[in-house]
C-alpha positions in Angstrom: 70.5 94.2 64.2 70.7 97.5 66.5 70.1 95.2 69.3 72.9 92.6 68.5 75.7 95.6 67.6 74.8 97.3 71.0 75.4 94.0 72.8 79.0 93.8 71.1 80.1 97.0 71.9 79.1 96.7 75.6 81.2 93.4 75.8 83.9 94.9 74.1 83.7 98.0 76.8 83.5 95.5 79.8 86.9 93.4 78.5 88.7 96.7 78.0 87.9 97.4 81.6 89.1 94.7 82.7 91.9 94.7 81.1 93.1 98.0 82.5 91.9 97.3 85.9 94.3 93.7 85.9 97.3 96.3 84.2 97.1 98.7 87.4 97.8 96.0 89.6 100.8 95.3 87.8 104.3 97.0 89.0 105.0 100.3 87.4 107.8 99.3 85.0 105.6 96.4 83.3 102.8 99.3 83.2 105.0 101.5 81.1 105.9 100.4 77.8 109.0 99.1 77.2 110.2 98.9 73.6 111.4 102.5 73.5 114.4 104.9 73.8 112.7 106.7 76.5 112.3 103.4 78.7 116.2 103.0 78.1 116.6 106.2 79.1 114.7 106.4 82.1 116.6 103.2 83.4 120.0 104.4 82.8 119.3 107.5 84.5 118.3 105.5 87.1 121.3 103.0 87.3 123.7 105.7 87.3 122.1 107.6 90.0 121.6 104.6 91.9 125.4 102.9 91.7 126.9 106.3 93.3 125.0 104.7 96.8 125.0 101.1 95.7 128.6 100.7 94.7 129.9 98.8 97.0 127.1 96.3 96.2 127.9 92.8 95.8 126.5 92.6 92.6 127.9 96.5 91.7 130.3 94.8 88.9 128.2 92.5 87.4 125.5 95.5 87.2 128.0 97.8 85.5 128.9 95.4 83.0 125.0 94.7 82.4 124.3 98.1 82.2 126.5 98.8 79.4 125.5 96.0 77.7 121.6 97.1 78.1 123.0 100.9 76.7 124.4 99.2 73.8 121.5 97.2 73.0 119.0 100.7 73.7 121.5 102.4 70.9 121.0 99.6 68.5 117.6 99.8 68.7 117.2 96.6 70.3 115.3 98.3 73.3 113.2 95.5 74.6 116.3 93.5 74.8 118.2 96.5 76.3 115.2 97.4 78.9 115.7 93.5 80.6 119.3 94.4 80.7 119.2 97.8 82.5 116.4 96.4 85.0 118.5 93.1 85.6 121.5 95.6 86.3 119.8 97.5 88.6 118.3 94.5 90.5 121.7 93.1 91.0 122.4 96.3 93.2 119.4 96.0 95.2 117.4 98.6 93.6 113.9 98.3 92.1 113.6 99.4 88.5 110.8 102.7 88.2 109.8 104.1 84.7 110.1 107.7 86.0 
């Protein structure tokens, strides 16, 4: 019995190692969570520091309008929803979206 429990927990220790070895090879924003306020956050701090250098963008209008759309979404509590929104805004200006 001892012998058969020990054997479970060391396969359950190897998947969960695996596991967080495939998530680190993952970019950082799909290693964050992002069903939350502070992921909404985070990217809208990010979009409006980025659109000051990125405003002349060809996709600068399109990203606005995205952007508030994503903010409305965040405040709604729609945040997974409203996370794809502020990342596709700030894609469309050429900037990579960071959990920071």
């Amino acid at each position: 019995m001892k012998r058969a429990l020990l054997g479970l927990v060391a396969g359950a220790v190897l998947t969960a190692t695996a596991a967080v070895a495939d998530n680190n090879d993952l970019p950082e924003i799909l290693q964050t969570p992002q069903a939350n306020g502070a992921s909404c956050v985070s990217l809208q701090r990010q979009f409006d520091a980025e659109i000051v250098t990125h405003a002349n963008a060809p996709g600068a209008p399109s990203a606005r309008e995205r952007r508030r759309k994503g903010e409305q979404k965040c405040n709604n509590g729609r945040y997974e929803d409203g996370v794809k929104d502020l990342a596709k805004a700030l894609r469309n200006i050429g900037v990579q979206p960071t959990m920071r």
